[in-house]
PDB file of N, CA, C and O in Angstrom:
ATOM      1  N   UNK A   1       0.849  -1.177   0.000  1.00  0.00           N
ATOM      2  CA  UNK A   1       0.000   0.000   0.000  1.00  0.00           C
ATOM      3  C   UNK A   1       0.894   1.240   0.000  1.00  0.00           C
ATOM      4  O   UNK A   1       1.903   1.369   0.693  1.00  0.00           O
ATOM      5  N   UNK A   2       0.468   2.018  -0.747  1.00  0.00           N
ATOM      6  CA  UNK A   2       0.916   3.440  -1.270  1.00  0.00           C
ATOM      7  C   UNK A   2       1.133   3.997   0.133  1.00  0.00           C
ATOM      8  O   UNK A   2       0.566   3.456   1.083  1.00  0.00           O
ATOM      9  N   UNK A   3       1.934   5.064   0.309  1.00  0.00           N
ATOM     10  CA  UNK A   3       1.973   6.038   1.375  1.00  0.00           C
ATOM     11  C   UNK A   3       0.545   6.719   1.507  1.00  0.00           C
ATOM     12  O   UNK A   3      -0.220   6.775   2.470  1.00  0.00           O
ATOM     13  N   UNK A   4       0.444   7.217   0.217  1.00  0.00           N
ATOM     14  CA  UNK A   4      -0.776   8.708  -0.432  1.00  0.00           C
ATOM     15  C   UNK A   4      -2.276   7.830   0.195  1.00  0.00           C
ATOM     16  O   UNK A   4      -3.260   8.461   0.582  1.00  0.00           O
ATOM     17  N   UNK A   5      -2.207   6.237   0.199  1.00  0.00           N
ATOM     18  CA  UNK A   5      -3.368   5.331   0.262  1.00  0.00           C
ATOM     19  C   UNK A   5      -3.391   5.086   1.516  1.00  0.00           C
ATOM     20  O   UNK A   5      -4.404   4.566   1.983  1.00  0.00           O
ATOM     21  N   UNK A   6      -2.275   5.403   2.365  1.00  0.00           N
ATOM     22  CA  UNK A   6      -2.798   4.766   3.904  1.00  0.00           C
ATOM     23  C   UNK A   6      -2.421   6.029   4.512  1.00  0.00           C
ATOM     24  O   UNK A   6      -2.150   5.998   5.712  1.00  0.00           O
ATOM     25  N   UNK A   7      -2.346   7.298   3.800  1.00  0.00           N
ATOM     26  CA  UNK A   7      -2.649   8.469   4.529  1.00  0.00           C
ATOM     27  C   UNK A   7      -4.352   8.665   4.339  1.00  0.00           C
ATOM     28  O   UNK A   7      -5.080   9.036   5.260  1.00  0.00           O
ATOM     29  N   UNK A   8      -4.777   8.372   3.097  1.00  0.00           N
ATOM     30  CA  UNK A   8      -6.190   8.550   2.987  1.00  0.00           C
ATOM     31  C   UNK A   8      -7.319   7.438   3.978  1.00  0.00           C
ATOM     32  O   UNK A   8      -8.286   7.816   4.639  1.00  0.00           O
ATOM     33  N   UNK A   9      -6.925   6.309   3.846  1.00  0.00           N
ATOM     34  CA  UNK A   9      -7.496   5.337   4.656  1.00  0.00           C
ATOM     35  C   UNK A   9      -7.480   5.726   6.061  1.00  0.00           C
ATOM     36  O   UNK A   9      -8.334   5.093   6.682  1.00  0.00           O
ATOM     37  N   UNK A  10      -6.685   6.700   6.930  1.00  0.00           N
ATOM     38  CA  UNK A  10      -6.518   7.102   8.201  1.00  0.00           C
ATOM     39  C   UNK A  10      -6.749   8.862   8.164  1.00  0.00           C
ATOM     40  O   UNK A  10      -6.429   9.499   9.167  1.00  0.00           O
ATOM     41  N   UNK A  11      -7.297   9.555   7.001  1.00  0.00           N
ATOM     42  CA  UNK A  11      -7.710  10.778   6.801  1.00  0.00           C
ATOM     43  C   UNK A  11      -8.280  11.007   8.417  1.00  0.00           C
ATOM     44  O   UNK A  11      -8.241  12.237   8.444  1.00  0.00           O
ATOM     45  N   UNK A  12      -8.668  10.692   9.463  1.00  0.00           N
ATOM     46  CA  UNK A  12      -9.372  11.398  10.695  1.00  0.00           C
ATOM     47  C   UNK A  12      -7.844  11.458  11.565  1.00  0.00           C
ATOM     48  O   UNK A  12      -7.218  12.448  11.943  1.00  0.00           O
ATOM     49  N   UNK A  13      -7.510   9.920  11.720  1.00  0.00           N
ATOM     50  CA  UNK A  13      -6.192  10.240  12.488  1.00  0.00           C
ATOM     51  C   UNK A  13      -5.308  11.358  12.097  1.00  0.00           C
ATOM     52  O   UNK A  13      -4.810  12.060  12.977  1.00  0.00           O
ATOM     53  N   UNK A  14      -5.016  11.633  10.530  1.00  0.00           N
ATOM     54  CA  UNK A  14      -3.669  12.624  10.344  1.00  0.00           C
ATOM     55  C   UNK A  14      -4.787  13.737  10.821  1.00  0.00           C
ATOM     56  O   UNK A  14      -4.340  14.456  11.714  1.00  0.00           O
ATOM     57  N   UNK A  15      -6.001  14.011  10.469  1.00  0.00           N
ATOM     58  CA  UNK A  15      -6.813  15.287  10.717  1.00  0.00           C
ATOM     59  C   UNK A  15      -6.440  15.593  12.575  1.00  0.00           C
ATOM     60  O   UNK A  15      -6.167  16.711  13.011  1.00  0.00           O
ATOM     61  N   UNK A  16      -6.498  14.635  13.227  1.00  0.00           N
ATOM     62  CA  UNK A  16      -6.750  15.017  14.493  1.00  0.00           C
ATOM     63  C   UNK A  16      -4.987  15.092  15.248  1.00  0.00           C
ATOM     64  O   UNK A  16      -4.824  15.883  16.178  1.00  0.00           O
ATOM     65  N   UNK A  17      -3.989  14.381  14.850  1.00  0.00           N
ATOM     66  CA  UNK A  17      -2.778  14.866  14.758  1.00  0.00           C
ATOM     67  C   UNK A  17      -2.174  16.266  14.764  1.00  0.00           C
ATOM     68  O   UNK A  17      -1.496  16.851  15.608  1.00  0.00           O
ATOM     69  N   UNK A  18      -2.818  16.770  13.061  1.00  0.00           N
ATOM     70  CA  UNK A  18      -2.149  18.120  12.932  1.00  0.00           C
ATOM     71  C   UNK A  18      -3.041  18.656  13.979  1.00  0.00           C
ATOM     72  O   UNK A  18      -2.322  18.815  14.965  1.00  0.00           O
ATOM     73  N   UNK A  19      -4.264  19.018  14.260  1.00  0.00           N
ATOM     74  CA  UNK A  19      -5.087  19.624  15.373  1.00  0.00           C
ATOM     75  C   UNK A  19      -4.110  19.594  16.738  1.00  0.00           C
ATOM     76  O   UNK A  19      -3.775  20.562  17.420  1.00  0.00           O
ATOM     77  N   UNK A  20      -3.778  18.266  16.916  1.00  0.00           N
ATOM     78  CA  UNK A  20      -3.004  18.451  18.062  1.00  0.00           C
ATOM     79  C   UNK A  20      -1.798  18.742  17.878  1.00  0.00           C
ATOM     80  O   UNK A  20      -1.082  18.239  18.744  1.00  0.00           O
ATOM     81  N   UNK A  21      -1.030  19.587  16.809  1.00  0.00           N
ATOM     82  CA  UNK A  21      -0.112  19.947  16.843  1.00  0.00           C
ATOM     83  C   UNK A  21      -0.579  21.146  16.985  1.00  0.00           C
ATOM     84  O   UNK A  21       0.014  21.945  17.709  1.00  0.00           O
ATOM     85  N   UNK A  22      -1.681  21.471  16.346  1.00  0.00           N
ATOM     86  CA  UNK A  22      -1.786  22.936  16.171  1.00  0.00           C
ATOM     87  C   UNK A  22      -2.274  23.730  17.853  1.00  0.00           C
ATOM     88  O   UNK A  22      -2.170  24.795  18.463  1.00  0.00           O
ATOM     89  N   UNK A  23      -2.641  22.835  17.944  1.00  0.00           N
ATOM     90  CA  UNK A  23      -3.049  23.269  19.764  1.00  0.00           C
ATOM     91  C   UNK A  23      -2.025  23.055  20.663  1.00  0.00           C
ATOM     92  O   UNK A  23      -2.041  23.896  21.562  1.00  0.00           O
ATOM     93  N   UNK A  24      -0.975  22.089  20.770  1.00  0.00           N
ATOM     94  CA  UNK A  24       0.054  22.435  21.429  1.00  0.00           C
ATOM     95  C   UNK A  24       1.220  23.372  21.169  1.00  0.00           C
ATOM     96  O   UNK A  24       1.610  24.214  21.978  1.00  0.00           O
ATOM     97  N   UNK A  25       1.619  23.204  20.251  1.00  0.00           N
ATOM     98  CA  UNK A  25       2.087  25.026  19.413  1.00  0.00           C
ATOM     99  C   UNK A  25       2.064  25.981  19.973  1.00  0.00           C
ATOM    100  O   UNK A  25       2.878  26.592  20.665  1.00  0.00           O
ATOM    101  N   UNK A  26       0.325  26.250  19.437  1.00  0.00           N
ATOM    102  CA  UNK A  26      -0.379  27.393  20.669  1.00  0.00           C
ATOM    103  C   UNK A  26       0.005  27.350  22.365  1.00  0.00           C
ATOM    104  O   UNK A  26       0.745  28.152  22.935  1.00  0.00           O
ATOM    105  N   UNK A  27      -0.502  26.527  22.810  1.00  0.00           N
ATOM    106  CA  UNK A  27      -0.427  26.537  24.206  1.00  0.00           C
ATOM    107  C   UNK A  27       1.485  26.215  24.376  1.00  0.00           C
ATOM    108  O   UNK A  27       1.854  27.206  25.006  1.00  0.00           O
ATOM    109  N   UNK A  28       1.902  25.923  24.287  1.00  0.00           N
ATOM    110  CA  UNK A  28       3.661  26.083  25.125  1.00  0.00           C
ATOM    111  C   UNK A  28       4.103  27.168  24.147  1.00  0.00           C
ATOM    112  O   UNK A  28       4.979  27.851  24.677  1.00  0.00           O
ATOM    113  N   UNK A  29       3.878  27.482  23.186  1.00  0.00           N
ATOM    114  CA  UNK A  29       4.367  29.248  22.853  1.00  0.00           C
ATOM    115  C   UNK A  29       3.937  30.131  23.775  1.00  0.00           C
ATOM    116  O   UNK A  29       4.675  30.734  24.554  1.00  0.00           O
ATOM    117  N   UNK A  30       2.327  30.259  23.684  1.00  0.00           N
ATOM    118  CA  UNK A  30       1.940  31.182  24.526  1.00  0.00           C
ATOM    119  C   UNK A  30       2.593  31.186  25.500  1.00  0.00           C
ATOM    120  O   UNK A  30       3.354  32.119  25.758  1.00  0.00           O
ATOM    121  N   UNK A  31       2.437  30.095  26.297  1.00  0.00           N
ATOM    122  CA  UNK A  31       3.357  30.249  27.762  1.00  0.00           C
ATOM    123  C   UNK A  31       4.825  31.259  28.178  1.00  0.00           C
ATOM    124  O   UNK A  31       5.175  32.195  28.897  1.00  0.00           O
ATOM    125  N   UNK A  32       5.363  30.244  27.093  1.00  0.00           N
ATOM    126  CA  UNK A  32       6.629  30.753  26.764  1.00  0.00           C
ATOM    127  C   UNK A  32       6.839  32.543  26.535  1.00  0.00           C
ATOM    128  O   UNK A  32       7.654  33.350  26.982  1.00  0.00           O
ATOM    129  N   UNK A  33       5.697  32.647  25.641  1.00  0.00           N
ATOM    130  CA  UNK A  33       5.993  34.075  25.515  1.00  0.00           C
ATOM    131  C   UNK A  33       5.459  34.760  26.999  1.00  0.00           C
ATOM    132  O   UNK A  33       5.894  35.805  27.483  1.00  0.00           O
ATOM    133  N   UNK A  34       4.623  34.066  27.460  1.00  0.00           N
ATOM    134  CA  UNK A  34       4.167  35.035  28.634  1.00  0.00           C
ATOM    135  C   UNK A  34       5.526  35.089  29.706  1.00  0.00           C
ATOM    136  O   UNK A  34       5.620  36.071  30.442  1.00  0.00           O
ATOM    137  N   UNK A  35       6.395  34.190  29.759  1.00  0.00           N
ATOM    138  CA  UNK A  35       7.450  34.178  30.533  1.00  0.00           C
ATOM    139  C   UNK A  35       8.478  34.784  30.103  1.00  0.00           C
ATOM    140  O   UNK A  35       9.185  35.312  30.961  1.00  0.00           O
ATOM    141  N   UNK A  36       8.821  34.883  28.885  1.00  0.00           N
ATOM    142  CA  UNK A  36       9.624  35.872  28.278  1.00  0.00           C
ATOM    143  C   UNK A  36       9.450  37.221  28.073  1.00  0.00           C
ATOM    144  O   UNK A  36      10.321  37.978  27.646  1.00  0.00           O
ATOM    145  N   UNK A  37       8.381  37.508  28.362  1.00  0.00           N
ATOM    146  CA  UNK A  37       7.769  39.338  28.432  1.00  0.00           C
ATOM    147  C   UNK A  37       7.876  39.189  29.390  1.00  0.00           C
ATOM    148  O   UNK A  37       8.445  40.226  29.728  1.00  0.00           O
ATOM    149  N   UNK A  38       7.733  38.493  30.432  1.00  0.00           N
ATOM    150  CA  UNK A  38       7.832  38.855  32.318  1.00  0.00           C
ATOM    151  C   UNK A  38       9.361  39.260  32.289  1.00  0.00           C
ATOM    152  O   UNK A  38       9.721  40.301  32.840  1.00  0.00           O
ATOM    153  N   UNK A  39      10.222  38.462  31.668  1.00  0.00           N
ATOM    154  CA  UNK A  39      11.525  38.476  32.157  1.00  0.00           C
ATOM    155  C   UNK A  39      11.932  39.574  31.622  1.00  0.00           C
ATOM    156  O   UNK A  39      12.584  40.308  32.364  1.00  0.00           O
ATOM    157  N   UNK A  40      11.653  40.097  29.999  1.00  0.00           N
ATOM    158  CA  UNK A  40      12.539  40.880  29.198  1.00  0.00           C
ATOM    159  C   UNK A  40      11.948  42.471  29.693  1.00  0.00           C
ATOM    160  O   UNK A  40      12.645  43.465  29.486  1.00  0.00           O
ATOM    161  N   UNK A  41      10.611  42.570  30.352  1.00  0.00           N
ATOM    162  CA  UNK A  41       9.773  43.640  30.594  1.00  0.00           C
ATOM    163  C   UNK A  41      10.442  44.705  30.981  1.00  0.00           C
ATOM    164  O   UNK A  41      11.010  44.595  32.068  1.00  0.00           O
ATOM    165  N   UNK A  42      10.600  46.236  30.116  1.00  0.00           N
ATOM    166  CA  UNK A  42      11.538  46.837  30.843  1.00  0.00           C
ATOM    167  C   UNK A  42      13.177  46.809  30.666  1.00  0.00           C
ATOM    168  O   UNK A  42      13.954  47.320  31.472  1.00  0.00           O
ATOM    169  N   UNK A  43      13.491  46.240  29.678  1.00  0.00           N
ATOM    170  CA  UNK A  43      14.841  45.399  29.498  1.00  0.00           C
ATOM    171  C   UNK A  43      14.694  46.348  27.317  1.00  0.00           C
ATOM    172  O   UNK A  43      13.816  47.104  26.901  1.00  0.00           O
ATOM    173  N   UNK A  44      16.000  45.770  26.526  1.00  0.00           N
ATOM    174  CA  UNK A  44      15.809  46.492  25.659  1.00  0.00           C
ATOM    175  C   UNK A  44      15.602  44.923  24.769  1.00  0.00           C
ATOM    176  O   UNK A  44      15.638  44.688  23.561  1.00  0.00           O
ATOM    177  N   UNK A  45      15.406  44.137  25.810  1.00  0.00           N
ATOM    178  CA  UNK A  45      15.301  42.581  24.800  1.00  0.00           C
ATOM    179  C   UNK A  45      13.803  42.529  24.605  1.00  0.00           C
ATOM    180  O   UNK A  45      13.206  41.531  24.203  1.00  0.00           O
ATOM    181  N   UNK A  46      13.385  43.391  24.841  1.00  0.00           N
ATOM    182  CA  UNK A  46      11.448  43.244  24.642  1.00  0.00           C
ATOM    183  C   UNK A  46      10.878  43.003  23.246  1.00  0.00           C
ATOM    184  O   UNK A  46       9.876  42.331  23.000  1.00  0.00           O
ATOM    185  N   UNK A  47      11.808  43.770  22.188  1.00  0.00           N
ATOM    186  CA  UNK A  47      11.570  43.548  20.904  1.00  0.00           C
ATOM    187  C   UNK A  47      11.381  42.305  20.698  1.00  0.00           C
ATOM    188  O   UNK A  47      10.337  42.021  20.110  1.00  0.00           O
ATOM    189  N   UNK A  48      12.434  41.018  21.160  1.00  0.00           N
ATOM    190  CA  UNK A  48      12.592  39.994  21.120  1.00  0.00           C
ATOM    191  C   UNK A  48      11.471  38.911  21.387  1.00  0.00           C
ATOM    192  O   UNK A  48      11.690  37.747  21.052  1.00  0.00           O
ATOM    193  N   UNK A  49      10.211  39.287  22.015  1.00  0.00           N
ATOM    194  CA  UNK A  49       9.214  38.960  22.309  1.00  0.00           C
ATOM    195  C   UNK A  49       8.347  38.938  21.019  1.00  0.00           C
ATOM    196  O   UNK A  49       7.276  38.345  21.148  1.00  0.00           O
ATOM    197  N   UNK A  50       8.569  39.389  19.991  1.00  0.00           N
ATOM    198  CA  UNK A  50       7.795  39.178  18.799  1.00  0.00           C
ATOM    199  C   UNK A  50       8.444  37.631  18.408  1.00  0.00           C
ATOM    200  O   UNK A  50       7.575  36.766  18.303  1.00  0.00           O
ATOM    201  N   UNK A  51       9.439  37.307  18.248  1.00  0.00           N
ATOM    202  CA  UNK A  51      10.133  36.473  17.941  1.00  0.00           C
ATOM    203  C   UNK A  51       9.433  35.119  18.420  1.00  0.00           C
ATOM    204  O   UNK A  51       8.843  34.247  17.782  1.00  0.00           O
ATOM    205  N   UNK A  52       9.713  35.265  19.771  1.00  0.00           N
ATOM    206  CA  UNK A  52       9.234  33.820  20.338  1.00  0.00           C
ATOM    207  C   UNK A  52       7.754  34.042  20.136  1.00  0.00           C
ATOM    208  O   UNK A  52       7.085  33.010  20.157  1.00  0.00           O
ATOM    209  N   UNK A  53       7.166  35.068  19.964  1.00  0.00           N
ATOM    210  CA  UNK A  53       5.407  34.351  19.671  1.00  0.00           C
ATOM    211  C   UNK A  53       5.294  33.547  18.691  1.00  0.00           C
ATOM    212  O   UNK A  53       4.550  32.567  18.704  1.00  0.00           O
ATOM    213  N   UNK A  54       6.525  34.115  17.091  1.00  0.00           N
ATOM    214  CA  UNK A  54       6.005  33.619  16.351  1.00  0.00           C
ATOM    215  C   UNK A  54       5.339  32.381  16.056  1.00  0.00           C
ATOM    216  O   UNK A  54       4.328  32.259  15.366  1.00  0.00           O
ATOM    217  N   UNK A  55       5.752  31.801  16.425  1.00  0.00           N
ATOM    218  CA  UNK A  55       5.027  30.140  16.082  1.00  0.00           C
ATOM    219  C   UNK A  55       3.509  30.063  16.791  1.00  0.00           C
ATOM    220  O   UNK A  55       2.810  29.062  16.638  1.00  0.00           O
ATOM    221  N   UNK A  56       3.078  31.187  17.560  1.00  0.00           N
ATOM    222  CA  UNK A  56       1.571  31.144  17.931  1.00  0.00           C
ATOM    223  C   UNK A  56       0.504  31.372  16.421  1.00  0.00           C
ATOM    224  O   UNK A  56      -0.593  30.834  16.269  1.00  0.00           O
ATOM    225  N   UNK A  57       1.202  32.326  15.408  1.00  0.00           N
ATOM    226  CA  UNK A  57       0.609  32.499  14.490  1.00  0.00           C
ATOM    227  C   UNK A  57       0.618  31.760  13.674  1.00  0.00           C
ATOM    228  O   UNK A  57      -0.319  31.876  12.884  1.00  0.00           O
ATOM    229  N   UNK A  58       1.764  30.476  13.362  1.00  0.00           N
ATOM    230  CA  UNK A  58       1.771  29.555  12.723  1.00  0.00           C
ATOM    231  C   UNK A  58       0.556  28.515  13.287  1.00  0.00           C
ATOM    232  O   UNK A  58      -0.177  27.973  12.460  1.00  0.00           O
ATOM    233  N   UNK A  59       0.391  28.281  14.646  1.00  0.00           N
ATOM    234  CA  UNK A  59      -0.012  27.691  14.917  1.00  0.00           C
ATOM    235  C   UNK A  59      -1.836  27.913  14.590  1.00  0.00           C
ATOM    236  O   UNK A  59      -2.694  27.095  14.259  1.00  0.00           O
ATOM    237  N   UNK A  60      -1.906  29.427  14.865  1.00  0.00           N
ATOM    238  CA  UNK A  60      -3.208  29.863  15.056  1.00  0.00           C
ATOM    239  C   UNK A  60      -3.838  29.589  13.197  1.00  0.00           C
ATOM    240  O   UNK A  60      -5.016  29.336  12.945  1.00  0.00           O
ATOM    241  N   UNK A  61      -2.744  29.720  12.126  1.00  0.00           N
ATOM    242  CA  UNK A  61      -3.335  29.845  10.767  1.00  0.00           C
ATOM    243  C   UNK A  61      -3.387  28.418  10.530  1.00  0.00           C
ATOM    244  O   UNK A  61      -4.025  28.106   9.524  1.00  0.00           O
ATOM    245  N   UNK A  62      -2.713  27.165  11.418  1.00  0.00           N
ATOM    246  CA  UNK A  62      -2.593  25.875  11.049  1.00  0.00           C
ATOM    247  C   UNK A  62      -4.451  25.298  11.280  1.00  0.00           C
ATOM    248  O   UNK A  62      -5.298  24.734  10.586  1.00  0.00           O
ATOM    249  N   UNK A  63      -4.367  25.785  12.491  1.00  0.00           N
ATOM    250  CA  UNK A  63      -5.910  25.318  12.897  1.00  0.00           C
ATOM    251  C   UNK A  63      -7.214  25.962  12.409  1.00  0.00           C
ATOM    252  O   UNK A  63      -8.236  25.306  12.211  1.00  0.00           O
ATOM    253  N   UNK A  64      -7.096  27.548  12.192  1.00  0.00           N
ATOM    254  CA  UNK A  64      -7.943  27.715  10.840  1.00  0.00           C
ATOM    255  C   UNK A  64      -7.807  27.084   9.894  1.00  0.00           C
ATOM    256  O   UNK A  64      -8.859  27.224   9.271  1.00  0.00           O
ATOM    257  N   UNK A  65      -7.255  26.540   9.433  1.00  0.00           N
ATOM    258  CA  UNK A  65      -7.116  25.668   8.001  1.00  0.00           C
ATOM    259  C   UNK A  65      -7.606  24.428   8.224  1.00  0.00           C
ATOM    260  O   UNK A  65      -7.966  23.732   7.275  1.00  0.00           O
ATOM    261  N   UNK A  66      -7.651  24.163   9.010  1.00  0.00           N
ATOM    262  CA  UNK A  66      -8.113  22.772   9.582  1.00  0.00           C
ATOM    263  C   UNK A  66      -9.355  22.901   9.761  1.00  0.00           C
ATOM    264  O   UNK A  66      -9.968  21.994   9.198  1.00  0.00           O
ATOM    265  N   UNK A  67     -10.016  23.633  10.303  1.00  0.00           N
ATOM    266  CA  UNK A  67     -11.377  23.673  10.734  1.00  0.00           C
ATOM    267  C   UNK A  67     -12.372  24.558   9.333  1.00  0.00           C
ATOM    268  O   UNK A  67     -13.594  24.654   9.221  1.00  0.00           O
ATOM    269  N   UNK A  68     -11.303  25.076   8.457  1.00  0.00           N
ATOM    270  CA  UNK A  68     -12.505  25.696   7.501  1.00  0.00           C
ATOM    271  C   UNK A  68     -12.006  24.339   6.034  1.00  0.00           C
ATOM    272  O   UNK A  68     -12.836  24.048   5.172  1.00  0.00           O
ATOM    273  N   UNK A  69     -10.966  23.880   6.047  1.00  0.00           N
ATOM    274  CA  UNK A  69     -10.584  22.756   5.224  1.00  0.00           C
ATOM    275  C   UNK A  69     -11.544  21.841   5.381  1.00  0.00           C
ATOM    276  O   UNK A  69     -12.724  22.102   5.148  1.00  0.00           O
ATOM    277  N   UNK A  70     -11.129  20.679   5.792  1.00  0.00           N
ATOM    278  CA  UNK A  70     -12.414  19.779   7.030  1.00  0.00           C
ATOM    279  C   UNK A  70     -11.223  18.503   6.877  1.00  0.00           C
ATOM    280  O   UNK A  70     -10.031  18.727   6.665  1.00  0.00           O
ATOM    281  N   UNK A  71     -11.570  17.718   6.966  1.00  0.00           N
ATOM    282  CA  UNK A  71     -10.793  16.155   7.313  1.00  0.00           C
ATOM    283  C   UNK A  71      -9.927  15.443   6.038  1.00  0.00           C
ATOM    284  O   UNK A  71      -8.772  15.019   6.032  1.00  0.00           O
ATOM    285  N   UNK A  72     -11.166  15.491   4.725  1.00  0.00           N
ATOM    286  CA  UNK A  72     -10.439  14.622   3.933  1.00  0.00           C
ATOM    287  C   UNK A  72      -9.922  15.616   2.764  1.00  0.00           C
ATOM    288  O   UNK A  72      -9.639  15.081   1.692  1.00  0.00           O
ATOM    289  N   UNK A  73      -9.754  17.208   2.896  1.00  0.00           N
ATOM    290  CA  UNK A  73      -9.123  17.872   2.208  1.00  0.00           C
ATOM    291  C   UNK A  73      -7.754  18.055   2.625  1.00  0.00           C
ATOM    292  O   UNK A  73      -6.986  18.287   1.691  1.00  0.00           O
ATOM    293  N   UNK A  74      -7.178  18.008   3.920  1.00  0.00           N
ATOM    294  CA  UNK A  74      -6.159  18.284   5.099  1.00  0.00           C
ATOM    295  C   UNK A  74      -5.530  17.189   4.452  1.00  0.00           C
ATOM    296  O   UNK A  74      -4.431  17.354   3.922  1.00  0.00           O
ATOM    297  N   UNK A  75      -6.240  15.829   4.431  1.00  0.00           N
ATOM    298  CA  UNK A  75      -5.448  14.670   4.454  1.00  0.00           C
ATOM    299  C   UNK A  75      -4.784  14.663   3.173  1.00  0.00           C
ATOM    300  O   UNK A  75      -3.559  14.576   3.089  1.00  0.00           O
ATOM    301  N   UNK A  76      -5.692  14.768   1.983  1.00  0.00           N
ATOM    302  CA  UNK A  76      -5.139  15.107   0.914  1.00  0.00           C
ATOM    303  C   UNK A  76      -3.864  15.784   0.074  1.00  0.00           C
ATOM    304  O   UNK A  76      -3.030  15.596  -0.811  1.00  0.00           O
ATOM    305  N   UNK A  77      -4.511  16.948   1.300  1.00  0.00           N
ATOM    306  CA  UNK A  77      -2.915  18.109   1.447  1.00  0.00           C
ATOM    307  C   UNK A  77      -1.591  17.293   1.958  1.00  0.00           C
ATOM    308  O   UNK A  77      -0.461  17.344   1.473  1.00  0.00           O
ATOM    309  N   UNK A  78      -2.013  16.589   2.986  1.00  0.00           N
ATOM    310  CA  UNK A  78      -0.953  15.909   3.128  1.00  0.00           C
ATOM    311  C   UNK A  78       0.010  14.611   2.806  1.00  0.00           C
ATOM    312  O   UNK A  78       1.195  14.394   3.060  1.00  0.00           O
ATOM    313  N   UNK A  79      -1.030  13.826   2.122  1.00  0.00           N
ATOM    314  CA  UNK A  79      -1.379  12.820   1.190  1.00  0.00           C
ATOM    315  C   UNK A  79       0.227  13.162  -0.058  1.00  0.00           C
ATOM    316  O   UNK A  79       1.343  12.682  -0.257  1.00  0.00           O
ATOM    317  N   UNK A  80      -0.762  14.425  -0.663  1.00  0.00           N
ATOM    318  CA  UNK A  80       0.523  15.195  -1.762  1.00  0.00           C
ATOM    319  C   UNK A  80       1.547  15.491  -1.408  1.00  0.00           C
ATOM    320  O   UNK A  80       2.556  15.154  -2.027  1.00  0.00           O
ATOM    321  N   UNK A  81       1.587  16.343  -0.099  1.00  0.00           N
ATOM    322  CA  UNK A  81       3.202  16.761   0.233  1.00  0.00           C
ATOM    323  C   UNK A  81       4.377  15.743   0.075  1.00  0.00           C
ATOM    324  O   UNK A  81       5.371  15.773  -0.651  1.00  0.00           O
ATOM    325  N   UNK A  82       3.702  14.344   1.488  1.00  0.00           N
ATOM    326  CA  UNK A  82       4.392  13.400   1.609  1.00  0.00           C
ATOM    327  C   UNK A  82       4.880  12.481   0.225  1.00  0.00           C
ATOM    328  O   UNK A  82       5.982  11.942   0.117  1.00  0.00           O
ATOM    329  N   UNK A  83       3.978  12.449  -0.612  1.00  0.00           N
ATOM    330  CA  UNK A  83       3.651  11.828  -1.422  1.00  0.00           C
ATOM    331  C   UNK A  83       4.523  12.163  -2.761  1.00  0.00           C
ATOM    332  O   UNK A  83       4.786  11.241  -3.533  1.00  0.00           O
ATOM    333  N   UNK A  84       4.827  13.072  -2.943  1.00  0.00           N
ATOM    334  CA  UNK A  84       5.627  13.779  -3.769  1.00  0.00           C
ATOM    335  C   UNK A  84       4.857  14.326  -4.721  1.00  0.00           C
ATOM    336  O   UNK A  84       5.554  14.331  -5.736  1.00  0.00           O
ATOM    337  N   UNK A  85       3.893  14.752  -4.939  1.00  0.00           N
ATOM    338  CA  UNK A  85       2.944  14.966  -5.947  1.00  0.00           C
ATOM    339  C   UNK A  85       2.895  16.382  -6.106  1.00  0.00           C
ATOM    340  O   UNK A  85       2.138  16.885  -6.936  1.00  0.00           O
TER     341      UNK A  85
END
């Protein structure tokens, strides 16, 4: 069996995977950044606080895509990447 064929045959598992990537992302960035503005607050490293959010916005556009995509378009997407297509 194809890669592209037993990503599609498990289309809910990879769906609920990236979800949980996309939600842990979110949650230990956020954190992170909230501890890194405590520390840098006041300091000239504050700029630097854009930095470490970034991956909240990766995270935040991963899970819109997911939820306006739906299950077996995601899988697809990923189906191709892996897939070489």
């Amino acid at each position: 069996m194809k890669l592209t064929e037993k990503i599609m045959k498990n289309s809910n598992t990879v769906y609920m995977i990236l979800l949980l990537i996309g939600v842990s992302v979110l949650g230990i960035f956020s954190y992170a950044t909230y501890i890194f503005y405590q520390i840098v607050q006041g300091t000239t490293l504050i700029g630097w606080t854009y930095l470490v959010a970034a991956p909240n916005l990766f995270a935040i556009l991963l899970i819109l895509m997911l939820l306006f995509v739906g299950k077996e378009q995601a899988a697809n997407e990923v189906a191709d990447f892996l897939g070489g297509n």
